[in-house]
C-alpha positions as CSV (number, residue, x, y, z in Angstrom):
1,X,18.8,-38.5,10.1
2,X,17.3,-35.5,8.4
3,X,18.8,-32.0,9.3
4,X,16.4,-29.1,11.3
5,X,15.9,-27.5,7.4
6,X,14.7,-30.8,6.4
7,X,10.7,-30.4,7.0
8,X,10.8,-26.3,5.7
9,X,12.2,-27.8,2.5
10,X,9.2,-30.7,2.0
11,X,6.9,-27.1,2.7
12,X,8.1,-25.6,-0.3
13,X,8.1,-28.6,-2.1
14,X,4.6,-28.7,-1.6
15,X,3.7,-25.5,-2.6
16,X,5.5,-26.1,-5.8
17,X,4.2,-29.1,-6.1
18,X,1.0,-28.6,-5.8
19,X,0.2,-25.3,-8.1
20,X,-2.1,-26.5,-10.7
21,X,-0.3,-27.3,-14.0
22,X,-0.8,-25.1,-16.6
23,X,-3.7,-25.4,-19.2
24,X,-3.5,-26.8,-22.7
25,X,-6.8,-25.5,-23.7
26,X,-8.1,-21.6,-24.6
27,X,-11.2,-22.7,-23.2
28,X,-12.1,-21.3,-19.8
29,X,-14.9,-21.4,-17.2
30,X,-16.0,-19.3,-14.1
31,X,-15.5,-22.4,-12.1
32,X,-12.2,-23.4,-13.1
33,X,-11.1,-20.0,-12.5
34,X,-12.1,-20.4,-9.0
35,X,-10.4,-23.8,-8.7
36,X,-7.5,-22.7,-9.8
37,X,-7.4,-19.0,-7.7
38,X,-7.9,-21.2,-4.6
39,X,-5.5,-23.7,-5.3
40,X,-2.6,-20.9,-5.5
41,X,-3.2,-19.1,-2.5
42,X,-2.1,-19.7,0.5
43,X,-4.6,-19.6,3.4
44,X,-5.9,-22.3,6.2
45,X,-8.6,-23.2,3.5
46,X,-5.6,-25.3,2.0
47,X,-2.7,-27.8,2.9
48,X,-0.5,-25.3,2.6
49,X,-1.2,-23.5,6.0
50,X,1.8,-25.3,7.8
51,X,4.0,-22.5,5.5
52,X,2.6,-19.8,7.3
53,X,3.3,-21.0,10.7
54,X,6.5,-22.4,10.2
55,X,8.8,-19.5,11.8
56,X,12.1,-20.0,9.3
57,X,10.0,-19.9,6.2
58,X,8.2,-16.5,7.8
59,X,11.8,-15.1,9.1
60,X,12.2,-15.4,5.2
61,X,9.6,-13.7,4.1
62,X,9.6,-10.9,6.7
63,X,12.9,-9.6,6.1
64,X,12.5,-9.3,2.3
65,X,8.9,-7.2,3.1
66,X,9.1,-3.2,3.6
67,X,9.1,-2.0,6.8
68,X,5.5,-0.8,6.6
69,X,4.2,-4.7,5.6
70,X,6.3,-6.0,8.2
71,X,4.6,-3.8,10.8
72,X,1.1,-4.7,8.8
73,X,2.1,-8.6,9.5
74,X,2.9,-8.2,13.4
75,X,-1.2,-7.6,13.7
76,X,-1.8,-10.8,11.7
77,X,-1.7,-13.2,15.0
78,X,0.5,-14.0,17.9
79,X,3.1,-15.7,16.1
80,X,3.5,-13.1,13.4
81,X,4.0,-10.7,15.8
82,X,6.6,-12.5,18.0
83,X,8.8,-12.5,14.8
84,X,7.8,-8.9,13.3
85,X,8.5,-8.1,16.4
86,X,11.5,-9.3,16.8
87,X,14.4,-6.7,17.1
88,X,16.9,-8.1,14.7
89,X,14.1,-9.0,12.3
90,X,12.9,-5.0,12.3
91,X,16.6,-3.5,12.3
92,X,18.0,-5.4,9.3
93,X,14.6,-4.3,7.8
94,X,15.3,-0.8,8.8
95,X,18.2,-1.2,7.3
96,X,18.2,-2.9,4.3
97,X,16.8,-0.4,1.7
98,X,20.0,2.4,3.0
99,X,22.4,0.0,3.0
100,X,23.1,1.1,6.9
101,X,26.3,-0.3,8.7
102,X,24.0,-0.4,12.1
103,X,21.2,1.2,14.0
104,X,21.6,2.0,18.0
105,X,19.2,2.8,20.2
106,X,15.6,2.0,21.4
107,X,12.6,4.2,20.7
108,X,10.3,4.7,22.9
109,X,7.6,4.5,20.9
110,X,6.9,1.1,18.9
111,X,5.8,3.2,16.0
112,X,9.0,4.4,15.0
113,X,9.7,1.0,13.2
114,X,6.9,1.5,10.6
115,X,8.4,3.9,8.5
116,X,11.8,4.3,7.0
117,X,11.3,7.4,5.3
118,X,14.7,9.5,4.4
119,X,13.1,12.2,6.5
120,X,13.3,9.8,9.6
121,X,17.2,10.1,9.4
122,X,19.3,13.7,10.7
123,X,22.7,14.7,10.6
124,X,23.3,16.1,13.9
125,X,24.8,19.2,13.9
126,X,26.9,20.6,17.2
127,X,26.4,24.6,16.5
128,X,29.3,27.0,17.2
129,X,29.8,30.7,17.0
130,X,28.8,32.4,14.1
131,X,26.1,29.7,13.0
132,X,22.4,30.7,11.8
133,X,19.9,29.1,10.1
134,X,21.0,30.2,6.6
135,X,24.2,29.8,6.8
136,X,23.7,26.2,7.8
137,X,20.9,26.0,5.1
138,X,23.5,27.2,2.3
139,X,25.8,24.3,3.9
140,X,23.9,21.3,3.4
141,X,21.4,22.3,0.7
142,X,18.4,22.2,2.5
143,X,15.8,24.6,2.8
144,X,15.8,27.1,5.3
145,X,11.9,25.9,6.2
146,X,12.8,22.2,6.5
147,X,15.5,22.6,8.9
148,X,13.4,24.7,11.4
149,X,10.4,22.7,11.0
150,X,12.7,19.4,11.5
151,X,13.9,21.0,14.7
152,X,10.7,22.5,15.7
153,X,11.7,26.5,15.6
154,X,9.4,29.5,14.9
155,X,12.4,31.5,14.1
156,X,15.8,31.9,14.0
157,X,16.1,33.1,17.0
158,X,15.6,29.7,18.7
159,X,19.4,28.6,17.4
160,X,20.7,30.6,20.5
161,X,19.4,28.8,22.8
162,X,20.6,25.3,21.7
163,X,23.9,23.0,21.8
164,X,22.6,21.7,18.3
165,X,20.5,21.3,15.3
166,X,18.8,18.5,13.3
167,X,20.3,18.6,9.8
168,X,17.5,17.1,7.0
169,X,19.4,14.4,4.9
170,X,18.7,14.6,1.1
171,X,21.0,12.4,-0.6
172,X,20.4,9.0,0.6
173,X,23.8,8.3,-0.5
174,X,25.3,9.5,3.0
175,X,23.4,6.9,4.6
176,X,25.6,4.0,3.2
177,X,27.8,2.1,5.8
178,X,26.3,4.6,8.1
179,X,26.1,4.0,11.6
180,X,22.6,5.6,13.1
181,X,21.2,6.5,16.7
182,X,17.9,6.9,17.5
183,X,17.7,9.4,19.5
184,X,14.2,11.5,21.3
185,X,15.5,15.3,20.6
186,X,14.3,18.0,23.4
187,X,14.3,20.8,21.3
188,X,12.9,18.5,18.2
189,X,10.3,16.8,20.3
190,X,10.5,14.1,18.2
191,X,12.5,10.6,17.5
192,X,15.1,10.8,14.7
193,X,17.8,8.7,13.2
194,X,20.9,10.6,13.7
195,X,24.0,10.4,11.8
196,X,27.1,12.2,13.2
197,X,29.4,13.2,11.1
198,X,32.3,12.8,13.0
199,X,31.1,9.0,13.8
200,X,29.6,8.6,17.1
201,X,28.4,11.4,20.1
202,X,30.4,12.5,22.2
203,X,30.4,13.6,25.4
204,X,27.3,13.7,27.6
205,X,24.6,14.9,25.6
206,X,22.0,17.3,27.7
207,X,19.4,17.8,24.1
208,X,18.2,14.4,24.4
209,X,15.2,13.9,26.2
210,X,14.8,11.4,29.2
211,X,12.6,9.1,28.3
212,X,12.5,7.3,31.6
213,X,11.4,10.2,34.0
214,X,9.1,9.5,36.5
215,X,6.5,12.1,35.2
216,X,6.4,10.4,31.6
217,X,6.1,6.8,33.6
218,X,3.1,8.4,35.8
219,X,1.5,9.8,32.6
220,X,1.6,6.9,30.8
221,X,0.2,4.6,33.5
222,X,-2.7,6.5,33.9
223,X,-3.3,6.5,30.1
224,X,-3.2,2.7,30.3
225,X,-5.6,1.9,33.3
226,X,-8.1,4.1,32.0
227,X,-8.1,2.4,28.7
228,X,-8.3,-1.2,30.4
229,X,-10.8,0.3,32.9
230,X,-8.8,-1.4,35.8
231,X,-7.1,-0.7,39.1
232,X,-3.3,0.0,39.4
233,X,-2.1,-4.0,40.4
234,X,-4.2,-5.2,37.4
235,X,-2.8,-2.9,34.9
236,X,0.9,-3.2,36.3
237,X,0.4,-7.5,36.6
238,X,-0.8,-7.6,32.4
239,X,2.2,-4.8,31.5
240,X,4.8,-7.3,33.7
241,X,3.8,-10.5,32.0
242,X,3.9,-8.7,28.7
243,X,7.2,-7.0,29.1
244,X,5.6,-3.8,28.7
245,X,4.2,-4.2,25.4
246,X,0.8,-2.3,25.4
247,X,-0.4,-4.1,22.6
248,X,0.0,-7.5,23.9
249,X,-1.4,-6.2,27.8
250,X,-4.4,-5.3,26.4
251,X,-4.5,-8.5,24.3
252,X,-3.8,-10.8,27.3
253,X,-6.0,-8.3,29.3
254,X,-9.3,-8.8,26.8
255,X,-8.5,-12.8,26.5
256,X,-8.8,-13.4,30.3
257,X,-12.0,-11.0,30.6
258,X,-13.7,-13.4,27.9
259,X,-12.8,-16.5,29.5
260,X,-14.1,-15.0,33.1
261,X,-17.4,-14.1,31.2
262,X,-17.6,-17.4,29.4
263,X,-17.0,-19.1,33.3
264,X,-19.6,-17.2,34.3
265,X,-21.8,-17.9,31.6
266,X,-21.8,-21.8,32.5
267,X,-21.9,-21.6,35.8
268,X,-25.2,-19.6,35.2
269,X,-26.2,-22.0,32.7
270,X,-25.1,-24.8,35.3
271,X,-27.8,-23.8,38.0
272,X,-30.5,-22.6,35.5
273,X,-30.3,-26.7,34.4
274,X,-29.9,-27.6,38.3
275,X,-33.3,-25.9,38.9
């Protein structure tokens, strides 16, 4: 009896298997060129398709892409995006280039996984008496500029009124065996990868937006049922069977609307031939 890896493994045999051999003559032609360019790609114009829909082989090759190809990939077809979507697959991608210990948290937005940019990642500062925006500038090395724009101020005078600040992280060397949390930042207004330097948050933390409020919900809602040109039960029935993935509701959403026009298309067709 074979073991489950057994059938991946005859895959890439094949592809190894069957790349052309290479030549023992200079001579070349335009046609053999071609032969030869469609013989080593992989694409459903060949037998070796079943590689690209067998999921360990693209668990494989997902987690060795960047983040940004890995978010390129989930728009490829259902299946690619089921496991570029998946959340172990994007947080060991996430990751992987940092060296990162872990990564906690959910954004609430589905774009923060296409970019692992050093400037997504913050220390997070807790500000005590005597702080200002130079002093803390001088204390990380960071420019004065970059830590107000990270944290959204038009001047200095907008440290008063906060518990803490977003600290810019230069050396990607303080990243390693790291522990981040994504967190949505009030005062920020945006989604950052904090670091704390003394190894976790403490406390209850009143700068971190609520990203479940009713409001935002309401907002949102309405955004989506005037995009899908629907009523409330029909947008709320495609965002329940999709588990609230907008791009999968509105996928689901525009499959069924084809096949109800495509019904209606026969059954026109149907009485025309009747007639």
């Amino acid at each position: 009896m074979g073991c489950c890896g057994d059938e991946d493994d005859d895959i890439l045999r094949q592809l190894i298997t069957d790349s052309p051999p290479p030549h023992t003559h200079n001579h070349s032609s335009e046609n053999s060129s071609q032969r030869c360019s469609s013989s080593c790609v992989i694409s459903p114009m060949n037998s070796n398709f079943s590689a690209l829909i067998s999921k360990d082989i693209l668990r494989s090759i997902f987690e060795r892409l960047p983040l940004s190809d890995l978010a390129r990939a989930a728009c490829v077809c259902r299946l690619w995006n089921l496991i570029a979507s998946d959340r172990e697959m994007r947080t060991r991608v996430f990751k992987s280039p940092w060296q990162l210990k872990d990564v906690i948290g959910n954004p609430s937005s589905r774009s923060f996984w296409c970019d692992n940019g050093l400037h997504k990642f913050a220390f997070s500062h807790r500000l005590v008496r005597g702080d200002t925006v130079a002093s803390l500038a001088v204390k990380y090395s960071v420019q004065v500029m970059d830590l107000k724009r990270l944290n959204n101020m038009m001047s200095d005078h907008g440290i008063h009124s906060r518990e803490r600040l977003l600290i810019p992280i230069n050396n990607p060397e303080a990243l390693v065996n790291s522990t981040c949390y994504i967190e949505l930042d009030s005062h920020a207004k945006r989604e950052v990868a904090v670091l704390y330097p003394e190894g976790r948050p403490n406390g209850k933390l009143s700068y971190l937006s609520d990203r479940t409020n009713d409001r935002e919900k309401s907002r949102i809602l309405e955004t989506i049922k005037k995009s899908m040109h629907t009523d409330d039960a029909t947008m709320r029935y495609y965002l329940s069977v999709s588990n609230g993935d907008l791009r999968a509701a509105f996928s689901t959403f525009s499959d069924d609307l084809k096949w109800e026009q495509q019904q209606a298309s026969t059954s026109t067709l149907r009485e025309l031939l009747k007639s």
